[in-house]
C-alpha positions in Angstrom: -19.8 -12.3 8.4 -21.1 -9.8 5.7 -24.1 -11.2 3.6 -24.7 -10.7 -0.1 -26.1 -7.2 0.2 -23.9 -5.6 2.5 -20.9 -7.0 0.5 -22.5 -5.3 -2.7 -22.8 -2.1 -1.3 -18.8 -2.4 0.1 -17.7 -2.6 -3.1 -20.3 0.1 -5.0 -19.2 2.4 -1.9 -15.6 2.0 -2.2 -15.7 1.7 -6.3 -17.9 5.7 -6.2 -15.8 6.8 -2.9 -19.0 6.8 -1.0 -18.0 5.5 2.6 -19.5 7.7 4.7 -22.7 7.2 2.7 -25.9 5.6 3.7 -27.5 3.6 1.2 -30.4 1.8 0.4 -31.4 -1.6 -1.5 -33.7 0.9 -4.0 -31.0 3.1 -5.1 -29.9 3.2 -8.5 -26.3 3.5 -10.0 -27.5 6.4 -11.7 -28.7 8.0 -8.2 -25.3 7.2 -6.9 -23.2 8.5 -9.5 -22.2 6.0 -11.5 -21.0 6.1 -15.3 -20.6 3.2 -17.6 -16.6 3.0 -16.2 -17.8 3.3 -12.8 -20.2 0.3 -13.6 -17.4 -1.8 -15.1 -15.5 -1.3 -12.0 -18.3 -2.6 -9.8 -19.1 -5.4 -12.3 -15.6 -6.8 -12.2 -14.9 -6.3 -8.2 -18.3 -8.3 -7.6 -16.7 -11.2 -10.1 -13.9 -11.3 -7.7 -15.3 -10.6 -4.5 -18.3 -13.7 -5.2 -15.9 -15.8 -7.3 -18.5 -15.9 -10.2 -18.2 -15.3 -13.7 -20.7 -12.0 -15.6 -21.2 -12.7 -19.3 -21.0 -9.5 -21.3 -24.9 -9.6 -22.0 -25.7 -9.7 -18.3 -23.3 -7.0 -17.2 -25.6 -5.0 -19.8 -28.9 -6.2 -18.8 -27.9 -6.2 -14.8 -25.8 -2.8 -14.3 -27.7 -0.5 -16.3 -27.8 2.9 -15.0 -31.5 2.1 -13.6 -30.0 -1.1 -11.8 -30.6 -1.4 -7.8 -28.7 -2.2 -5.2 -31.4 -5.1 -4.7 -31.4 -5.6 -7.9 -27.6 -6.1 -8.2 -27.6 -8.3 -4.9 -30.3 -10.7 -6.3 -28.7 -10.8 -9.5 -25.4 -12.5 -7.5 -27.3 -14.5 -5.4 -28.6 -16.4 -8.4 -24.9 -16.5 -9.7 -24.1 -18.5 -6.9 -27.0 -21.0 -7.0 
């Protein structure tokens, strides 16, 4: 079974078409090529992957260009405490 983390990265690496590469947790969306659409993408698959709900203000505060891959994980694992 995949945990947080490696889910995250599933869906940022199928949402940017980067399966065939490696990431790490300090990566940025920036780093990886992300836009604002490509964001938006990720941000809505994690809603459905996790089963959690993103306010508007988070999804600005938590998938900012500068946003990590950690940073991203953590940020779900609190939405599902």
């Amino acid at each position: 079974m995949l945990d947080t983390y490696e889910k995250v990265c599933l869906i940022v690496s199928d949402e940017l078409d980067l399966l065939d590469m490696p990431l790490s947790k300090e990566m940025t969306l920036k780093e990886l090529g992300a836009d604002s659409f490509d964001a938006m993408e990720i941000y809505l698959s994690i809603e459905d992957e996790f089963d959690i709900t993103i306010e508007e203000e988070e999804f600005y505060n938590e998938f900012s260009d500068e946003a990590t891959l950690k940073s991203i994980t953590e940020f779900v694992e609190r939405k599902l405490k």
